[in-house]
N, C-alpha and C positions, 0 to 999 in steps of 0.2 A: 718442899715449898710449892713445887707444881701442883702435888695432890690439894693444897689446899685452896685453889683457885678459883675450882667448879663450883666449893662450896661457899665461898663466899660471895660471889658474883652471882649462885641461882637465886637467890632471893630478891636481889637487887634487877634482877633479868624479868622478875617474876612479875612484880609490881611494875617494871616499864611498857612490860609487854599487855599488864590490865589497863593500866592507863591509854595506852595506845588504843586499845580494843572500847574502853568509854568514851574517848574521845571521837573515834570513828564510828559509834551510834551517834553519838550526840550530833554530829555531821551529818550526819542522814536521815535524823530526824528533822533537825531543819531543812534540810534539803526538801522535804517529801511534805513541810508546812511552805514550803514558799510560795507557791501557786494561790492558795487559797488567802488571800489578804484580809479578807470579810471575818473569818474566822479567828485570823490568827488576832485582830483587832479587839472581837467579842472577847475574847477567852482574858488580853491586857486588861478591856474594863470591867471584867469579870474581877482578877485578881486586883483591881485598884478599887473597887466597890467595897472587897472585904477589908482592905487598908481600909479605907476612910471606916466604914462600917466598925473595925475594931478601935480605931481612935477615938470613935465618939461614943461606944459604950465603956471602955476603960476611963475614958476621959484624962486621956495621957498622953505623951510621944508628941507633944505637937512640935518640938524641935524638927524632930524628923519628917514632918510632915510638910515643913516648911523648907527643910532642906529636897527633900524630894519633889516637892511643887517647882521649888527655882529651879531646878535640871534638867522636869520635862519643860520649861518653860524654855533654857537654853537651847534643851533638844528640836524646840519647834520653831524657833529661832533658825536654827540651820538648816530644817526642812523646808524655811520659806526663802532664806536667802540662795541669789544664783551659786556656781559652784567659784565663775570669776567675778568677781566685782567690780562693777563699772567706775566705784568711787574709786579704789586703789589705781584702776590704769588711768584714770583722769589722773590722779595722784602723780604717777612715775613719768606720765608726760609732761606735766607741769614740770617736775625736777630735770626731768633731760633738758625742756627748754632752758630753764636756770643755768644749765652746766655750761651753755651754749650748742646744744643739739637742735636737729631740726623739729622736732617735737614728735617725729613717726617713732612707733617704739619697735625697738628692736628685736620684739616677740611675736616672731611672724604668727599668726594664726590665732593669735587672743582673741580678736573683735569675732571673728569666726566661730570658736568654739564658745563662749558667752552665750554669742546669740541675741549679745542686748546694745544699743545702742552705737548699731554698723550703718550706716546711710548707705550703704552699696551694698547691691543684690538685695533689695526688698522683696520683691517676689518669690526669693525662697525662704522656704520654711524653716527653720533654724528654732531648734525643741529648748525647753531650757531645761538645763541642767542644774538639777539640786545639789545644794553643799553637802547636804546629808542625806543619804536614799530612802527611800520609805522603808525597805528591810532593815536600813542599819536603825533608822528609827525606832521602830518596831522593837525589834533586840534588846538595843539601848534601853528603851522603856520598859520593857517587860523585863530585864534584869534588875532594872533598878526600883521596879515595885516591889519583886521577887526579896527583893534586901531589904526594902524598907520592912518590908511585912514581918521578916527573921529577924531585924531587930527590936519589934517591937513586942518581942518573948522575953527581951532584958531588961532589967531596973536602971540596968547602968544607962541607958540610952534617954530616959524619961526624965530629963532636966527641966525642973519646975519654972514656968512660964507663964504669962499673960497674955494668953491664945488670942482674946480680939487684937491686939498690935499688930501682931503677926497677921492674920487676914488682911487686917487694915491697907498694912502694909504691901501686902504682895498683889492686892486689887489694882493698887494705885502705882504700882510696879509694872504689872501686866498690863495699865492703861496707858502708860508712859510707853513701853518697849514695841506694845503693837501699833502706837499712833507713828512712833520713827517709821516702824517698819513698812507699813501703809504709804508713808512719804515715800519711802525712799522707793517701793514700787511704781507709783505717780510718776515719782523724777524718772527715772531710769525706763518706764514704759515695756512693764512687766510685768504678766500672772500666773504666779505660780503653779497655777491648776487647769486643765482643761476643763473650758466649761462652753459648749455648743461646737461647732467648728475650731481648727487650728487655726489660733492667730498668728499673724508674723509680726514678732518683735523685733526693734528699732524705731528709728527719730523716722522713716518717712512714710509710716502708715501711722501716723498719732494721732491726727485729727483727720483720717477717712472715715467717712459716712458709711 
């Protein structure tokens, strides 16, 4: 019984130890793309070029086209929104005051780490933090072109449709979901990009000159 231990376990040893070994390139090759963002960007609208590009001369796949449009759509959703959200702690202060609380919440450091809509300490800088980081973005996006593209080598995938709806539809999606979103930067007195100097976010530099 002993004897037959080695031999059944090397093969299985064998495969953990390749796996181990491709996963630790794979780890290092993103590691060694991180720095470069400019590129790693080109190379996503490179591989989403030849998506679209293969969708419109097969004249197929627009299920998936339309599935992968809504998820960069989510994915850029959570690169625009903060990591805490001002609506939900408005939210759980409202319920503590209901419970009969004083309405300060019991999570020291929220308004702190946000960075968005603190009235004390305006003068310091306080960064904002994204839901989503531009590397997991990045990934996210480039994985999910990566897939759309390998299925779009299957029959199975090409579910016969009426592609202008779908456009239609996802314009008028994408017009609805960035107008929220635009509000809710307005209300909450937030931008999610560096753009000139660092602004400080919060209610008491909102309407400085």
């Amino acid at each position: 019984m002993d004897s037959d231990e080695p031999s059944s376990g090397g093969p299985l040893d064998s495969v953990r130890s390749q796996y181990t070994k491709l996963h630790r390139q794979y780890k290092q090759t993103l590691d060694r793309w991180t720095p470069h963002m400019l590129n790693r960007w080109l190379g996503t609208a490179a591989l989403l070029a030849v998506f679209l590009l293969r969708i419109v001369l097969a004249q197929g796949w627009y299920i998936g086209m339309y599935g992968h449009a809504i998820y960069l759509l989510n994915l850029l959703l959570a690169f625009l929104q903060p990591k805490f959200d001002p609506s939900l702690q408005e939210d759980l202060v409202a319920d503590e005051i209901e419970e009969g609380g004083t309405g300060e919440s019991e999570r020291p450091g929220l308004g702190e780490q946000r960075g968005m809509g603190d009235a004390s300490g305006d003068d310091e800088f306080r960064p904002f933090v994204r839901r989503l980081p531009e590397w997991q973005f990045w990934l996210s996006s480039t994985r999910a072109t990566i897939v759309a593209l390998l299925c779009t080598t299957s029959e199975i995938f090409d579910v016969p449709v009426y592609w202008p709806i779908l456009v239609c539809y996802f314009f008028v999606l994408f017009a609805l979901t960035m107008r929220r979103q635009i509000q809710h930067m307005i209300k909450y007195k937030y931008i999610p990009f560096d753009i000139g100097r660092k602004a400080r976010y919060g209610n008491g530099h909102a309407g400085a000159k």
